[in-house]
N, C-alpha and C positions, 0 to 999 in steps of 0.2 A: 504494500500500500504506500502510495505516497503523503507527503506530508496533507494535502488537502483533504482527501481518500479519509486521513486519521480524524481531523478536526469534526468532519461531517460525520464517523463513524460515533466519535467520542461527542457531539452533540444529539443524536436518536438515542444514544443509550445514558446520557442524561436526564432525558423529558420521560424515557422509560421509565430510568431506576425510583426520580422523585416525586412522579406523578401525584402519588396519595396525599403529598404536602398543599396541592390543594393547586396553588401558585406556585412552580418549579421556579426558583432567582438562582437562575445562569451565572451570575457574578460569585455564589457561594458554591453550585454543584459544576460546574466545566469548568476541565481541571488548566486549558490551555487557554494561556494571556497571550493578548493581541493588540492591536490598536485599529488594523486596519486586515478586512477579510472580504473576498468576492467570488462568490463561486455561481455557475449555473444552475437551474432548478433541476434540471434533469437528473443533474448528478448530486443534488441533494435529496431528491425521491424517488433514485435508481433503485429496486431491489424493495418497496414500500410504497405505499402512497400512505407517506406517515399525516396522522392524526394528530397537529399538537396540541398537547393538553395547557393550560392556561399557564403563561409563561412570561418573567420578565429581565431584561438586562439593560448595561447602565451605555448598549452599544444603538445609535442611531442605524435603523434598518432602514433602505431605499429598495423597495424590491419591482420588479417589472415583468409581466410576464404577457408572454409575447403569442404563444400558444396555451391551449388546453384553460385550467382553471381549477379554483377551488374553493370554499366557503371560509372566510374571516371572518374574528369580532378582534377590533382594537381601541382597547378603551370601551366607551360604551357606543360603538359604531359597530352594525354588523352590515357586511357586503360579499357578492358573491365577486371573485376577479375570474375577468375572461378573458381573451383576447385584449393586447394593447391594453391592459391595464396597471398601473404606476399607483402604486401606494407605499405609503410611511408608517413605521412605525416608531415614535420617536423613542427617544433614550427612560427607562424604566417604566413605559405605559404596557400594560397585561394585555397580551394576544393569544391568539390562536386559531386555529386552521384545520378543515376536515376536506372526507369527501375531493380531492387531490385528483384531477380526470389523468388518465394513464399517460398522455399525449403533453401532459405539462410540459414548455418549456419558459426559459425566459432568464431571468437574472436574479442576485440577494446581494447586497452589498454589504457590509457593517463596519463601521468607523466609530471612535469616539473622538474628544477635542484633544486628547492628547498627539493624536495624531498628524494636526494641524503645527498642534506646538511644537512636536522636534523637528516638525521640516521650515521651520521659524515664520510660519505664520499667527497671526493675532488670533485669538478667540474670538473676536470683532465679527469675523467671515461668517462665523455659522453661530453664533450666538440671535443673531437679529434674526434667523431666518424663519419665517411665521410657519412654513411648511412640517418645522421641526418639535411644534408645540403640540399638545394632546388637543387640543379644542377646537380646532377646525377638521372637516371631515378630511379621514387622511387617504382618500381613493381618488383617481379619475380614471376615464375610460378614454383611451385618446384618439381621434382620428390617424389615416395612415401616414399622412405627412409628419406629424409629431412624433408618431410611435418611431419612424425609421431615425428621427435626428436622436431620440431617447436611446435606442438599440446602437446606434453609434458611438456613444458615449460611452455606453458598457462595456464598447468589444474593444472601445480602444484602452480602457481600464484594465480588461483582461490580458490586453496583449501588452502592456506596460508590465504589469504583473511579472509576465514570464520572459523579460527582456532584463539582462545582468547588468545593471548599468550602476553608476554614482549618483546619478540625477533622475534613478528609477521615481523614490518615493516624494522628492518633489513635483514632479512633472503627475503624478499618481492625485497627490492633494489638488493641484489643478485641476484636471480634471472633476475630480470628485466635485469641484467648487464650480464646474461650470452647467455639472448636472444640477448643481442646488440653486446657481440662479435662474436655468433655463427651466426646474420643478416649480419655482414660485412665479415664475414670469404666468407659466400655465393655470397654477392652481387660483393665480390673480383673477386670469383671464375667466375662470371659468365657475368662481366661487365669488367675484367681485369683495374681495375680501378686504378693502376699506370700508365697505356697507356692513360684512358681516360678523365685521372683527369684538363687538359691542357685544353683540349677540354669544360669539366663541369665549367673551371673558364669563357671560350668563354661565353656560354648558362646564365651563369650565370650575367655577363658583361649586355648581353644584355637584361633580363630580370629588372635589374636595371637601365638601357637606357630606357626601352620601358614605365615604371613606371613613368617615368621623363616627356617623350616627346610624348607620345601617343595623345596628343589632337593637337597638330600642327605638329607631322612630323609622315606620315603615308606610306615612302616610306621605304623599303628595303636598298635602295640604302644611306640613311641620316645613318640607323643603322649600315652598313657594314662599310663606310668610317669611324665610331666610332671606328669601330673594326678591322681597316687595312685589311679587307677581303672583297672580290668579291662579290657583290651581289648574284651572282648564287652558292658562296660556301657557303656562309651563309644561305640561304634557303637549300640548299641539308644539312650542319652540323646541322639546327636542327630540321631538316621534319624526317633527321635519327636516329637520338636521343631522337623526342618528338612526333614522330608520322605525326605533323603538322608543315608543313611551315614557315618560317619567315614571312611571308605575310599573313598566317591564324593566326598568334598570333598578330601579329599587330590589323588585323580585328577583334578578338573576345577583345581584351583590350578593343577598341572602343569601341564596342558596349555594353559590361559590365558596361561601364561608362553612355552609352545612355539609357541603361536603368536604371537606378540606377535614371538619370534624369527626364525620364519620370516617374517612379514611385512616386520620393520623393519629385518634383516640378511642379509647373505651368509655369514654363519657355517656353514661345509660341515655335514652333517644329524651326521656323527660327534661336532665339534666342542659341536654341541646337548645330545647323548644324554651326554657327557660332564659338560656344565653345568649339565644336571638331573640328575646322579646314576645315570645307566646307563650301568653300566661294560661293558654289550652292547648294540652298536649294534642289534642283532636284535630285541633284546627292545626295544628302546624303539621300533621299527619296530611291530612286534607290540603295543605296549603303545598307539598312536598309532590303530593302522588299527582297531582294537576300537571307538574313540571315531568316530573319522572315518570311518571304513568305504574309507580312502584312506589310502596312504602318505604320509610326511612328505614326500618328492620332490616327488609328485603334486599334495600338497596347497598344495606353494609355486607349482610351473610352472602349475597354474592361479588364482594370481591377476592375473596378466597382468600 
């Protein structure tokens, strides 16, 4: 195997090993330090079409994929990528990914700012870039003019990659820099994101609310009065902005943490329902099997 071959092997059997913890953080279980990594999707879901389970790292992802497709949520955005599709995931926001079509191809990139700074550039570059932020939605779908200038950038990333040079990793940070202003030039064009930036700090508010207060306040109505907004506009700004509801990100918080419980503890199902805030074991039963289509019991006795 060669050194890439290891990184992607030793990333699958990461998201494997820590799966039960709920939210696998990459930063504690992958054991190899990097600054800067690009590989194709192909040959990240050669041999799988891996499933990943809810995951985070402190590395900004630019991914592209050019063929095939597969099911995301990042943050509380969930989208399908197809064809010509470009999305981010910035540095420690929760993703994951299913349902991967056989025929996937396309690009992953991952960088953090360290990697800016030993090839002596400022943090200045990619600190400002809105694209980089959790609260605007982070997909587009692009026409083919756009897709081919985007796929050009990647393959000339790759082919810097594998060029022995002294002025490899500078010329590499360019690059990278020019994907990131021609990603915001796009996501401008297409998000008009001086109109929606107001609205991204809203989504964003409350995505730091819900992180806070998700095991004792599970109504719409606690988040909005946070947010001086109406319950009913607050579900409609971010079911239109993230696909789902203010009331289905609450629910899925939840249950990301409930199972994260059931996996990683023996805490009796009572003890659970108490520590997210249902003070009826019944209803958080009721509240579980709705999602699972399985009881909390069930759903633990079959993880084997």
């Amino acid at each position: 195997m060669n050194e890439d071959q290891i990184r992607i092997s030793e990333f699958k059997k990461a998201l494997r090993q820590y799966a039960s913890e709920g939210v696998v953080d990459l930063d504690k279980n992958y054991q190899y330090k990097f600054n800067f990594q690009i590989h194709r999707y192909e040959d990240v879901l050669r041999n799988s079409r891996l499933a990943a389970p809810p995951n985070r790292w402190s590395y900004h992802r630019i991914c592209f994929v050019t063929h095939g497709g597969g099911e995301l949520i990042t943050g509380i955005y969930k989208f399908k990528a197809r064809k010509n599709t470009l999305f981010v995931i910035p540095s420690r926001v929760i993703s994951s990914s299913k349902n991967w079509a056989a025929d996937t191809r396309g690009f992953v990139l991952l960088f953090n700012i360290e990697f800016f700074l030993e090839n002596n550039f400022s943090h200045h570059f990619i600190s400002n870039k809105k694209l980089l932020t959790s609260s605007i939605q982070p997909y587009l779908h692009l026409p083919e003019e756009q897709a081919e200038e985007v796929t050009r950038i990647f393959e000339s990333i790759l082919l810097e990659k594998k060029l022995n040079d002294s002025r490899n990793n500078e010329l590499i940070a360019l690059k990278i820099l020019e994907l990131l202003n021609l990603g915001e030039r796009l996501f401008e064009q297409s998000q008009d994101l001086a109109t929606t930036l107001p609205l991204a700090d809203i989504i964003k508010q409350f995505v730091d609310l819900l992180d806070i207060h998700y095991s004792k306040e599970h109504s719409v109505k606690f988040y909005a009065d946070q947010l001086s907004l109406h319950p009913n506009h607050l579900n409609a700004l971010i079911k239109k902005h993230t696909g789902i509801s203010a009331k289905e990100s609450i629910q899925n918080r939840i249950l990301l943490e409930v199972k994260h419980l059931l996996h990683s503890t023996k805490l009796p199902i009572k003890q659970i329902s108490n520590q997210m805030g249902f003070n009826d074991p019944n209803y958080f039963t009721t509240f579980f099997k709705r999602s699972e289509n399985q009881s909390p019991v069930n759903y633990r006795s079959n993880l084997g």
